[in-house]
C-alpha positions in Angstrom: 92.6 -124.9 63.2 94.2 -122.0 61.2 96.2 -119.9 63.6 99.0 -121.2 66.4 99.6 -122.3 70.2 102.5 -121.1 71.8 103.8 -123.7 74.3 104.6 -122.4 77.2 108.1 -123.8 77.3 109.0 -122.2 73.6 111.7 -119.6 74.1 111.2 -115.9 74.1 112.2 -114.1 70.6 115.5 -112.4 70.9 115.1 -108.4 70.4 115.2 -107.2 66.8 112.9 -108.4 63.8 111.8 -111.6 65.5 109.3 -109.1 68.0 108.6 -106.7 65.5 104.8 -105.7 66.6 104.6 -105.3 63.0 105.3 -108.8 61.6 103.6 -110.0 64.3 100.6 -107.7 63.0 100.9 -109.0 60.0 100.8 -112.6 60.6 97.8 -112.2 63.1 96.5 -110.6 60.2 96.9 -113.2 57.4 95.8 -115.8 60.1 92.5 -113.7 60.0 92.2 -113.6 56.3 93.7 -117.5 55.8 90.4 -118.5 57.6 88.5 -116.7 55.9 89.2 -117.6 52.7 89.1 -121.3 53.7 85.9 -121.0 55.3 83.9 -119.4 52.0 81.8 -122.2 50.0 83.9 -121.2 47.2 86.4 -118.3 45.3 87.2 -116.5 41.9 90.4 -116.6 40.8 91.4 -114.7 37.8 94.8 -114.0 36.7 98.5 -115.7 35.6 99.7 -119.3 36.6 102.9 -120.9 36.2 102.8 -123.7 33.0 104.9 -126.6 32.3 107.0 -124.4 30.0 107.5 -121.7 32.5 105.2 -119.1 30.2 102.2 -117.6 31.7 99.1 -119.6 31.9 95.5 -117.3 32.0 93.2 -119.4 34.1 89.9 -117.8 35.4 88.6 -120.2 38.0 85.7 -121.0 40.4 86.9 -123.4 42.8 84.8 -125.0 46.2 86.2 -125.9 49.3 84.9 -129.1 48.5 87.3 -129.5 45.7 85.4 -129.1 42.7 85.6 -126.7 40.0 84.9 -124.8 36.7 87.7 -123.0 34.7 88.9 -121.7 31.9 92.5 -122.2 30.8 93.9 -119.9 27.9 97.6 -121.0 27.2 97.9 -117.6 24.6 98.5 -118.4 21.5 98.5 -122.0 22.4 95.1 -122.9 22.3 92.3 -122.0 24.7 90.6 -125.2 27.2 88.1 -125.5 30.0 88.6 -127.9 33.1 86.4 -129.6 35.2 87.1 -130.8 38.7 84.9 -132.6 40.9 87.3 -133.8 43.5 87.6 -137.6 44.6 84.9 -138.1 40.7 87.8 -136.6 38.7 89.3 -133.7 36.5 88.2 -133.3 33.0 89.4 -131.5 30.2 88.0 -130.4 26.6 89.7 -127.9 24.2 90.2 -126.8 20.5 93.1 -128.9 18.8 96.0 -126.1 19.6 94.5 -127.0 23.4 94.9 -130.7 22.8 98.4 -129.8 21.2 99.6 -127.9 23.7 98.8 -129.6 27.0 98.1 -133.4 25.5 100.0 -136.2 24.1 100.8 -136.8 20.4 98.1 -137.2 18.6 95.4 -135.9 21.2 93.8 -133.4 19.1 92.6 -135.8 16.6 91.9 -138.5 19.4 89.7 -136.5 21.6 88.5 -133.4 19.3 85.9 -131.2 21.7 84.8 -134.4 23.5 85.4 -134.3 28.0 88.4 -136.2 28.5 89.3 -137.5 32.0 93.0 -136.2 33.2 95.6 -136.3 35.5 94.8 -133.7 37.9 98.1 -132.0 36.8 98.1 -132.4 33.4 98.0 -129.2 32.2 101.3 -128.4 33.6 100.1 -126.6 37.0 98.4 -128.0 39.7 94.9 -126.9 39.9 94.2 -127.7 42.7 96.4 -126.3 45.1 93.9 -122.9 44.5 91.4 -125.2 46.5 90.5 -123.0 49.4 92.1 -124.6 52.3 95.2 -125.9 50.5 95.5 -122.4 49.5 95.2 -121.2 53.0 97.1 -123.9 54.4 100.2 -122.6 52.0 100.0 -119.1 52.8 101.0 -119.4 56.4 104.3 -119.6 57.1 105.9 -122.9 58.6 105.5 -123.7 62.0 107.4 -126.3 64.1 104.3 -127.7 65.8 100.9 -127.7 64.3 98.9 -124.7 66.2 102.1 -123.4 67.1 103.8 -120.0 65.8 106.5 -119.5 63.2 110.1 -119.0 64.0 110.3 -115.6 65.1 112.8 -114.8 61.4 109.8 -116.8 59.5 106.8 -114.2 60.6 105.6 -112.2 57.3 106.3 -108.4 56.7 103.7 -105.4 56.5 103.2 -103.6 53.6 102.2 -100.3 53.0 98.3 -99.8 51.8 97.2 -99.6 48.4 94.6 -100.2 46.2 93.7 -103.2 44.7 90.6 -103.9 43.0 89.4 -100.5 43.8 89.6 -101.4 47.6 92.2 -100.5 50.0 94.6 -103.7 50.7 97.8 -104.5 52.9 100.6 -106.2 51.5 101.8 -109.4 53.6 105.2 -110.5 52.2 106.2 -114.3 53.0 109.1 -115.6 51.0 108.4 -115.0 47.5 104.3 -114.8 47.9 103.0 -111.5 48.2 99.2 -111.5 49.8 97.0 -108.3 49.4 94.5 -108.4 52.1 91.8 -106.0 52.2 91.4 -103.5 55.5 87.8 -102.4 55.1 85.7 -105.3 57.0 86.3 -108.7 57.9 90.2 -109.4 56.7 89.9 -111.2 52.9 93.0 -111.8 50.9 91.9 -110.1 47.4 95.4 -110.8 45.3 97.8 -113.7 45.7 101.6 -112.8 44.3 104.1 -115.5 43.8 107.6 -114.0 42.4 108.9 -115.7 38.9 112.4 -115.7 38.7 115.3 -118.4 37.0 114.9 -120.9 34.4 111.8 -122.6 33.7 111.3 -125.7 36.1 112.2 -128.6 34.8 108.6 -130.5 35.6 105.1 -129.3 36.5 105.0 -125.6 38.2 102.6 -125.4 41.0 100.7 -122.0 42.3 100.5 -120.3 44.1 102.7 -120.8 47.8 106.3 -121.1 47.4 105.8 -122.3 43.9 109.7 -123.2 42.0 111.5 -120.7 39.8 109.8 -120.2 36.5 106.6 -117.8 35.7 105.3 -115.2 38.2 101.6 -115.8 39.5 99.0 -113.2 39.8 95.6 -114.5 41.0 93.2 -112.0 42.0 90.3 -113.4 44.4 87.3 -113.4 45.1 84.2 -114.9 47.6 81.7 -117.0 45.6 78.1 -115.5 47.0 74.7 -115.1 46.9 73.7 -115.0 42.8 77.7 -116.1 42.1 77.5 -119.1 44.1 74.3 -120.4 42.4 75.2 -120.0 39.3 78.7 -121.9 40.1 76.3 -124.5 41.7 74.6 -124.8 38.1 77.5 -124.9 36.2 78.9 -127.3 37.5 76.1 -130.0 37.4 75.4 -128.9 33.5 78.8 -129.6 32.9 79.0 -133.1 35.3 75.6 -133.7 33.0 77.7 -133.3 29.5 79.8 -136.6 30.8 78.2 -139.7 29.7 80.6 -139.6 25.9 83.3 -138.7 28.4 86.8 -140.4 27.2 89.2 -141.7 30.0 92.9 -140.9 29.2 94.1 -142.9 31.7 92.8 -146.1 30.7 94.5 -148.0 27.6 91.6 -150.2 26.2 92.9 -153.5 24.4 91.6 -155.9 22.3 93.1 -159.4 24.2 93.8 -162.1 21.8 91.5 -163.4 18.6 87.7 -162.8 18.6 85.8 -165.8 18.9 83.2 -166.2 15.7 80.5 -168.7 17.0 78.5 -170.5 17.3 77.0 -169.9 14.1 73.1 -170.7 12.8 71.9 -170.8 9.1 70.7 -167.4 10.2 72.7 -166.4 12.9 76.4 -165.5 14.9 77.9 -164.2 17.8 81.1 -162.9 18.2 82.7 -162.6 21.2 85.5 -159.9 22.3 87.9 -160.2 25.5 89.0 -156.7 26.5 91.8 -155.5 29.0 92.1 -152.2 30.8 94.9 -151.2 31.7 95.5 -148.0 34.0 98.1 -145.0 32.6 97.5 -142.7 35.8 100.7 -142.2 37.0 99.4 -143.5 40.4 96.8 -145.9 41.2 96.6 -143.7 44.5 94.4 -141.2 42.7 91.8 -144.3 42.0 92.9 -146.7 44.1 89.9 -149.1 43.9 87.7 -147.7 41.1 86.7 -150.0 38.2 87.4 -148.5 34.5 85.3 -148.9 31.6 85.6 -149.7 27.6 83.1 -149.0 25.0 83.8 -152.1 22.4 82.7 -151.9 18.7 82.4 -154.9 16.9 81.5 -154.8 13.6 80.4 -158.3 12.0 79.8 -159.2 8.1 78.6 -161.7 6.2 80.4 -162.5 2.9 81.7 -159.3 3.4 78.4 -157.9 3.8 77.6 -155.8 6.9 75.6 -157.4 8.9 75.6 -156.0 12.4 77.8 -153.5 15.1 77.6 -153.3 18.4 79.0 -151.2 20.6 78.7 -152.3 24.7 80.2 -151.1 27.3 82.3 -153.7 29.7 83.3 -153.0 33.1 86.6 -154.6 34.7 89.3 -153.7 37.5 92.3 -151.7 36.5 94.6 -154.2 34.7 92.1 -157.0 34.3 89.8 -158.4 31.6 86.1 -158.3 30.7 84.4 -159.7 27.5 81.7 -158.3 25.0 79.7 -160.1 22.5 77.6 -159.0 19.6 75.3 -161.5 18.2 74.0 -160.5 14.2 71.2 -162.0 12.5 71.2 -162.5 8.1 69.6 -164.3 5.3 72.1 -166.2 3.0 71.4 -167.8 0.1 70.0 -171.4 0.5 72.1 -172.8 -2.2 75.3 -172.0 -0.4 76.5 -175.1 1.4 79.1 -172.3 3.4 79.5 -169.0 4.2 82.2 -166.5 5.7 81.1 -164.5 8.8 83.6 -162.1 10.2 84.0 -160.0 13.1 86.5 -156.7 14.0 86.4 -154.8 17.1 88.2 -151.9 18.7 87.9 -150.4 22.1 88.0 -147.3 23.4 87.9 -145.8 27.2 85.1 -144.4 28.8 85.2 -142.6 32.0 81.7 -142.8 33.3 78.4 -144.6 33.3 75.6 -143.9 33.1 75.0 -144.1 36.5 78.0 -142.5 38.0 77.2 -139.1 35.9 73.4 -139.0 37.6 75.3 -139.7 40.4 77.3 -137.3 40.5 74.9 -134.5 39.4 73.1 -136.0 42.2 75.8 -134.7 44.6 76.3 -131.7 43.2 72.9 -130.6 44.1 73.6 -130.3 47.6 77.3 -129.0 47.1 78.4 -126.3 48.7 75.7 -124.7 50.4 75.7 -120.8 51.7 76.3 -120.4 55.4 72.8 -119.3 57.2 72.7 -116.6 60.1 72.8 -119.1 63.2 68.5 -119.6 64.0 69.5 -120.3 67.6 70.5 -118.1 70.8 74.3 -118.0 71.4 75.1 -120.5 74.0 76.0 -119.6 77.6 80.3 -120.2 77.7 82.2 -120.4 81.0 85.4 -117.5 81.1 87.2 -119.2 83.2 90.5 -118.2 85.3 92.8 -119.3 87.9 92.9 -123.6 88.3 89.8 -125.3 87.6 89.3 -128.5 88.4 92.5 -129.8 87.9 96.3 -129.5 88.4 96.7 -126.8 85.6 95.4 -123.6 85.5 93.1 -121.3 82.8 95.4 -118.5 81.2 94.7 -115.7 78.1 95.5 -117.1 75.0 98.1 -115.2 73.1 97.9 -116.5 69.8 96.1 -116.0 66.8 93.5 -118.2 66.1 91.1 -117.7 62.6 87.4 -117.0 63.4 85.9 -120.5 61.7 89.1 -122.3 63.8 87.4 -120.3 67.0 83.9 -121.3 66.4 84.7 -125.1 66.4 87.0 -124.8 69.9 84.2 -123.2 71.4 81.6 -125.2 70.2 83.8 -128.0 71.3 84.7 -127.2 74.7 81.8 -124.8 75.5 84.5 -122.3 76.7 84.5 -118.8 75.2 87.6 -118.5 72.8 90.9 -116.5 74.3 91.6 -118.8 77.1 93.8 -121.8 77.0 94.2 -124.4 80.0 98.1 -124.8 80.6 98.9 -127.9 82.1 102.9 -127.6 83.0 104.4 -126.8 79.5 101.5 -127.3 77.4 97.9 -125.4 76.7 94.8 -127.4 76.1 91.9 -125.8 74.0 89.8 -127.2 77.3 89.2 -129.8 79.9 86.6 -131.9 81.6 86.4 -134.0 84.6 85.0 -137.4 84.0 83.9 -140.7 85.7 86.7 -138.5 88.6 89.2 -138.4 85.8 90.7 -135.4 83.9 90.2 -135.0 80.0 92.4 -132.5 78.4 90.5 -131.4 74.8 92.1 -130.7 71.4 90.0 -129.5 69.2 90.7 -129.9 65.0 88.0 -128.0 62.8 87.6 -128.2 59.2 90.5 -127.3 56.6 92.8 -129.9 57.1 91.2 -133.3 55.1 92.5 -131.5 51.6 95.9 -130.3 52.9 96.0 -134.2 53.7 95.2 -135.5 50.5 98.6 -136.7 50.0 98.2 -139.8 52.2 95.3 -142.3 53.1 94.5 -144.9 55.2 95.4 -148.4 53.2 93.4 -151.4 53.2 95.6 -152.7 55.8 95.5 -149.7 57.9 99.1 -148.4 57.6 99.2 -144.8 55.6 100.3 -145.0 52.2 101.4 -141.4 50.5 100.9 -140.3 47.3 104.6 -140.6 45.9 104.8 -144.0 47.1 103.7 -145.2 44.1 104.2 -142.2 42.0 107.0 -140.3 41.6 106.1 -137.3 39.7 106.2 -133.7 40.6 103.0 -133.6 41.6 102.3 -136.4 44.1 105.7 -135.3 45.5 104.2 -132.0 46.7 101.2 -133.6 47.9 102.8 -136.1 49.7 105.4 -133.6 51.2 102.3 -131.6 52.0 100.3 -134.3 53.9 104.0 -135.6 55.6 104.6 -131.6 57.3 100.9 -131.5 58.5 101.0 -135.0 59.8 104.4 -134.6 61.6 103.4 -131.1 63.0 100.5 -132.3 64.5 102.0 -135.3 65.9 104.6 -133.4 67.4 102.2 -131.0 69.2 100.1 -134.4 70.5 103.3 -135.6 72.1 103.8 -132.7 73.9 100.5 -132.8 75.4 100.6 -136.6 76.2 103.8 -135.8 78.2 101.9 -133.5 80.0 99.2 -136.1 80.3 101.1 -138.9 81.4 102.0 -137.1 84.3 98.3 -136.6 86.0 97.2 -139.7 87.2 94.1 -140.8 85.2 94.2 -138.4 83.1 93.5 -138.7 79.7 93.8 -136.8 76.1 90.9 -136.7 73.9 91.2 -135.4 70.1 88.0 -134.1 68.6 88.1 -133.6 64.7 85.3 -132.3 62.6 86.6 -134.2 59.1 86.2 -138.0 60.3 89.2 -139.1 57.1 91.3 -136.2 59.0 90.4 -138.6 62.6 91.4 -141.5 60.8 94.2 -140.3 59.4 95.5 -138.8 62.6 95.0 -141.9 64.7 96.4 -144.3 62.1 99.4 -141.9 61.8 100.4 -141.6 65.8 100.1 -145.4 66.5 102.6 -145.7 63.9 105.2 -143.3 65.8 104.2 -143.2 68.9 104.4 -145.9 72.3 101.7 -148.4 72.7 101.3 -146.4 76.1 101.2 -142.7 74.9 98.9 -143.7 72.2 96.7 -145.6 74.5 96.6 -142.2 76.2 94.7 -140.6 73.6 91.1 -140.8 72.8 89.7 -139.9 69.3 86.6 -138.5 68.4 84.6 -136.9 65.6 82.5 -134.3 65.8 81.2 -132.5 63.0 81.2 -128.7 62.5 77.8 -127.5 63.7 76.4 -124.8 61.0 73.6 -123.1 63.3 76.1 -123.0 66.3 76.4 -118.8 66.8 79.8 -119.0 69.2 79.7 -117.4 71.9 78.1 -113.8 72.6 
């Protein structure tokens, strides 16, 4: 959940800026607005980004809390390219040849010329898609030692005077060197995202927008995706997705293995035969960690130096391995000729998609994102309790800030109204039940955390593997660093509550997450660091985010 527990046993700020009722204003207020923004299907952002270089990037950009989007990258007088995103399927990229020489390898321009051309996710210089709306929200919020759990008293933002931005009024919220402009009239919404440039230009990619390295300032104004906007996003995106099928893959180097096999031949007919490898440039086979890659092969055959026949199939192999393509052409010789030469040559080239995987795809993107309906059903009744309640603990006000979508799931979770907390000795529980005459303390994990997590998975032999362990760039770095804080802060807040746990006889700590990789990836993460006991303590559970459920009245 956006927003943070205060354990009981976390000491008391000192007097002075730590209890400012301003800073703590103006965190409770960019809590408010962080969910908001990573609740919306989707946002606009228009403005200045950070590139490789350290000069300003323009990048107007429609981006999904799902991960995929459309934008437009303008690199000045450096050529002018748009980007494709569609999450786990891929980022693709297609520009004029100033585009290509800007942001590609030698030779791009003439290699890919206007056709889509699967990328690195980062290989523009900037990393896209830290603008996705929970990673975004996830880096506004200033670190906490605990997951749920409030800043350092020094760490809390500042509050700004009002102004206008965008023709609205807006509060500045000052963390570090990121500025946030959150509008006053209404629900909280952060409208402008500020990250101070200053020093040399980094020496590798420069990410946007939280705590971004020294280099180029970033200016993003945003914007919800709605109503007309969000269709037409919707649309875009699967006419685009439908433009794939000649898609090049940049991160596959197609080769031709060997000598081509010419025979067996007929008076009046050949075959050729062509081995292919493919192997994988992606910096890290993290980012595709199982999928197959593709090469279209052209072999072109001749008779007597005579074309005769090209073919041009497609083979599909596993990153590093080998397929084969044949091409069989038929001819008329002369019937005097007691011999005659037939020749073959072949190239390859990589293709990102099939067939297949772009209907697929546009498939998917039918159903993306869909608007959030009024809830069709009557608010649920929800228990307010206070004092002890079945159990040794008792019920007590929350006094933390806790992002509307973050308050919906706990309540729909625990069927208690959101603003109390059950505080067993140190600790507070979003809830409790008492089963089979055994106590179950309840965590509750909504939505937002499976992209902040990216940077790690569950490997095929169930231990986590991160990002930069098999890539050391820039990028998978910050991911990695990313998914390691979340994953240590929210172990380090389950501890706490197992100690607590491990104290009640029979008692029991279940985890309920909305995002079943985020369940997975929790669970896989504490065995790891925790005691066979204490993780035998914990139960884990996925439930998913209910749409129609109103919260509480």
């Amino acid at each position: 959940m956006l927003g943070g527990a205060a354990p009981a046993h976390r000491p008391q700020a000192p007097h002075g800026s730590g209890d400012d009722p301003d800073r703590r204003a103006a965190y409770e207020l960019l809590v408010a607005a962080a969910g908001e923004l990573a609740d919306a299907p989707a946002q606009h952002y228009t403005g200045t980004v950070p590139g490789r270089d350290g000069r300003a990037v323009r990048l107007d950009a429609r981006i999904g809390r799902d991960g995929t989007a459309l934008s437009t990258v303008d690199f000045e007088d450096r050529g002018h390219g748009d980007l494709l995103d569609l999450g786990d399927d891929g980022t693709y990229a297609r520009g004029d040849d100033a585009f290509w020489d800007t942001a590609g390898p030698a030779g791009a321009a003439a290699a890919y010329g206007t056709a889509w051309v699967r990328v690195d996710f980062d290989a523009l210089g900037f990393d896209a898609r830290a603008l996705i709306p929970p990673v975004l929200a996830a880096d506004l919020l200033p670190p906490a030692a605990e997951d749920e759990g409030l800043p350092a008293p020094g760490d809390l933002p500042h509050l700004g005077d009002p102004a206008t931005v965008g023709g609205a009024e807006a509060r500045a919220v000052r963390t570090g060197a990121t500025t946030v402009w959150i509008a006053t009239g209404g629900p909280p919404r952060i409208v402008r995202v500020e990250t101070a440039g200053s020093g040399p230009a980094p020496s590798g990619p420069a990410y946007v927008p939280a705590r971004a390295p020294s280099g180029a300032a970033t200016a993003l104004d945003v914007a919800p995706l709605a109503g007309g906007g969000l269709a037409g996003f919707r649309d875009a995106l699967r006419a685009r997705a439908g433009e794939l099928g000649g898609a090049i893959d940049a991160q596959v180097s197609p080769a031709i293995e060997g000598q081509i096999k010419v025979g067996p031949c007929a008076p009046s007919s050949c075959q050729a035969e062509v081995t292919v490898s493919g192997r994988l440039t992606a910096r890290s086979a993290y980012l595709r960690p199982s999928a197959p890659v593709h090469a279209q092969v052209t072999i072109a055959m001749t008779v007597e130096n005579r074309p005769i026949k090209t073919c041009t199939p497609v083979v599909t192999m596993p990153a590093g391995g080998t397929a084969t393509a044949q091409c069989t052409a038929t001819y008329t010789v002369k019937t005097t000729q007691d011999s005659y030469l037939v020749e073959a040559k072949a190239s390859a080239s990589a293709r990102a998609l099939l067939p297949a995987d772009v209907q697929r795809i546009v498939d998917r993107l039918a159903t993306a994102l869909p608007e959030p309906e009024p809830p069709a059903v009557a608010p649920p009744p929800c228990e307010e309790p206070a004092g002890a309640a079945d159990g040794p603990g008792d019920w007590h006000p929350s006094g933390r800030p806790v992002a509307r979508p973050a308050a919906l799931y706990q309540e729909q979770v625990t069927g208690v109204r959101h603003g109390r907390q059950y505080r067993l000795g140190r600790h507070d529980f979003d809830g409790l039940s008492v089963e089979d005459g055994g106590l179950v303390l309840l965590e509750a994990k909504g939505e937002g955390y499976a992209w902040p997590l990216w940077g790690v998975r569950v490997g095929s032999d169930g231990r986590l593997v991160y990002a930069d362990d098999q890539d050391s760039s820039a990028a998978a770095g910050r991911w990695a660093e990313r998914a390691r804080r979340t994953l240590g802060g929210i172990e380090r807040q389950l501890r706490a509550e197992v100690e607590q746990v491990r104290g009640v006889p029979g008692a029991r700590l279940r985890v309920v997450a909305a995002e079943q990789t985020v369940l997975d990836e929790l669970r896989e993460y504490s065995r790891g660091v925790m005691s066979a006991e204490d993780f035998a303590r914990i139960e884990w559970r996925h439930e998913a985010r209910d749409p129609g459920f109103p919260g509480c009245p």
